[in-house]
C-alpha positions as YAML, in Angstrom:
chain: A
units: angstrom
residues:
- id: 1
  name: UNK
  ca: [-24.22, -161.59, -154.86]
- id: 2
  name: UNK
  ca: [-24.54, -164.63, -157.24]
- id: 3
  name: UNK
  ca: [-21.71, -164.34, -159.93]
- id: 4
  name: UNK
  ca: [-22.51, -166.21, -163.25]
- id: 5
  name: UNK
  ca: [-19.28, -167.51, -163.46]
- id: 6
  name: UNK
  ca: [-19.51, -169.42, -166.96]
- id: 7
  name: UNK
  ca: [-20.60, -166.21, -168.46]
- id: 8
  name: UNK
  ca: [-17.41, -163.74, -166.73]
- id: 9
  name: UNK
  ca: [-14.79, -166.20, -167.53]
- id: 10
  name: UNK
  ca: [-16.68, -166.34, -171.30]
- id: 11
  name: UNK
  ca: [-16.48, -162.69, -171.57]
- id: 12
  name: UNK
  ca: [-13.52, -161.49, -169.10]
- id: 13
  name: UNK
  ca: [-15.84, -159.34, -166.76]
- id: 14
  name: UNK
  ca: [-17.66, -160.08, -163.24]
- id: 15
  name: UNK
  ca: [-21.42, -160.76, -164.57]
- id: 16
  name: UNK
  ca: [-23.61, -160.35, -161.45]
- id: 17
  name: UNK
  ca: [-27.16, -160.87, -160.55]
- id: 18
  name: UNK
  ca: [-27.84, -159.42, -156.62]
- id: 19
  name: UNK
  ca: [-30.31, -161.38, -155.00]
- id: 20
  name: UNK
  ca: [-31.91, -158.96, -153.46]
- id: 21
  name: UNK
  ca: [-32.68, -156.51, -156.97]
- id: 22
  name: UNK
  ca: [-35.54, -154.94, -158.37]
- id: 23
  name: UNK
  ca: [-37.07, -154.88, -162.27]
- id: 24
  name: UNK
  ca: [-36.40, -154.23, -164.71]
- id: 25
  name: UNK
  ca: [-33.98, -157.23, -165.14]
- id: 26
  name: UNK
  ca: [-30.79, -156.22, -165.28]
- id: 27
  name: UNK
  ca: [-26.90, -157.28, -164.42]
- id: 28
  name: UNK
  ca: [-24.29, -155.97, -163.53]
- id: 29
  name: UNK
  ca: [-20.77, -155.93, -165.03]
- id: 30
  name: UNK
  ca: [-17.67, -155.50, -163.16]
- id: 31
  name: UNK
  ca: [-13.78, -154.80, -164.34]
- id: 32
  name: UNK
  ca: [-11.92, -154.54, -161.28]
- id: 33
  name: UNK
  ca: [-13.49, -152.77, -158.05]
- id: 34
  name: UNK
  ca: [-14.61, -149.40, -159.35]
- id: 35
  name: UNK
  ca: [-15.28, -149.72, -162.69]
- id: 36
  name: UNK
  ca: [-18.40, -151.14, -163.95]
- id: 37
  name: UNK
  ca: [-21.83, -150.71, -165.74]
- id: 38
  name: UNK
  ca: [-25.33, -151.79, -165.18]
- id: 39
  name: UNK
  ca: [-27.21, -152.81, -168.18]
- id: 40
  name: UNK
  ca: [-30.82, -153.57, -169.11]
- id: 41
  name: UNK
  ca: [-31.11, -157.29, -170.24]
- id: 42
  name: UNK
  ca: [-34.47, -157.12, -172.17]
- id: 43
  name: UNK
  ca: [-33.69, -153.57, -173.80]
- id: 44
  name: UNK
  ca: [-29.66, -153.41, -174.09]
- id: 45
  name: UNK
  ca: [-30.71, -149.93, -172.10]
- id: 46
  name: UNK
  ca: [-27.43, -148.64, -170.10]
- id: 47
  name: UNK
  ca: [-28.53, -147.60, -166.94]
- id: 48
  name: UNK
  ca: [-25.25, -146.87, -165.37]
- id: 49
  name: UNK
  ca: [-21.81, -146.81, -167.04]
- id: 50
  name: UNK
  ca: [-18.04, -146.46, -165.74]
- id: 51
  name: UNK
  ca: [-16.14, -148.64, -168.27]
- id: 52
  name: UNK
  ca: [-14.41, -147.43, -171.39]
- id: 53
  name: UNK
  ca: [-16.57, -147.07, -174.37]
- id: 54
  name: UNK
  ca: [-14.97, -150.28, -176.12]
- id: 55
  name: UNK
  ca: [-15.60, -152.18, -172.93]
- id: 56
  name: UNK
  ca: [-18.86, -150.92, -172.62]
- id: 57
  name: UNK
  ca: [-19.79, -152.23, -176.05]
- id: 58
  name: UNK
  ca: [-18.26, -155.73, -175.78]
- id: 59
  name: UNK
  ca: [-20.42, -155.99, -172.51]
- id: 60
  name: UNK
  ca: [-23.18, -154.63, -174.36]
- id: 61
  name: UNK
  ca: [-22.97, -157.84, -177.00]
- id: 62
  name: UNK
  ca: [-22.16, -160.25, -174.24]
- id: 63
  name: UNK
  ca: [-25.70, -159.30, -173.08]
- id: 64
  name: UNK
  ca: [-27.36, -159.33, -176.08]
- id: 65
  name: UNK
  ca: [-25.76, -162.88, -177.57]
- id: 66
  name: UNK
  ca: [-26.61, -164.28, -173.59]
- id: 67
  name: UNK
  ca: [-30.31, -163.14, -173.22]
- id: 68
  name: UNK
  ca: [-32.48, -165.67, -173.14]
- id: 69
  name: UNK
  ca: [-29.70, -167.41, -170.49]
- id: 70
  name: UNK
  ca: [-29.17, -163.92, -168.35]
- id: 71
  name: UNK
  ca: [-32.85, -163.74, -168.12]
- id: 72
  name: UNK
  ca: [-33.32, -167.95, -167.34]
- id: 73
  name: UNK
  ca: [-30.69, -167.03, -164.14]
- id: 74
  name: UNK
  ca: [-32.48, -163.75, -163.06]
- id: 75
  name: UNK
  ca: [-35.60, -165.43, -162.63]
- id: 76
  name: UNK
  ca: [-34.18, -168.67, -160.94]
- id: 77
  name: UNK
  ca: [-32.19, -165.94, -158.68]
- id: 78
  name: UNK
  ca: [-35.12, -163.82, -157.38]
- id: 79
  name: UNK
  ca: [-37.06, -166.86, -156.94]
- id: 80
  name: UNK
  ca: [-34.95, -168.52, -154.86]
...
């Protein structure tokens, strides 16, 4: 699983786009093994959610403020 590393060292959290995923675009966001969310890019929608709600909501804005990028590396990920 390709791990946008810029982006989890930016924001503190594993930021990862599987290779082998389905639409809608999405990432996922990992804090240690077990805890972690999934989030819509395009809609902020939270599609899965283990992380504190504080967590959950900087990871929220990390995806909203990275967009047009997250979406740029889905693409180029299940292209390739």
């Amino acid at each position: 699983m390709p791990v946008l590393k810029d982006l989890s060292k930016q924001c503190g959290f594993k930021v990862i786009i599987p290779t082998n995923d389905h639409e809608p675009k999405h990432v996922h966001v990992f804090k240690g093994d077990d805890e972690f969310a999934k989030i819509e890019i395009e809609t902020l929608r939270v599609v899965r959610s283990y992380l504190k709600a504080n967590e959950l909501k900087a990871v929220i804005q990390v995806v909203k403020d990275n967009r047009e990028y997250l979406i740029q590396k889905w693409n180029e990920i299940l292209r390739a």
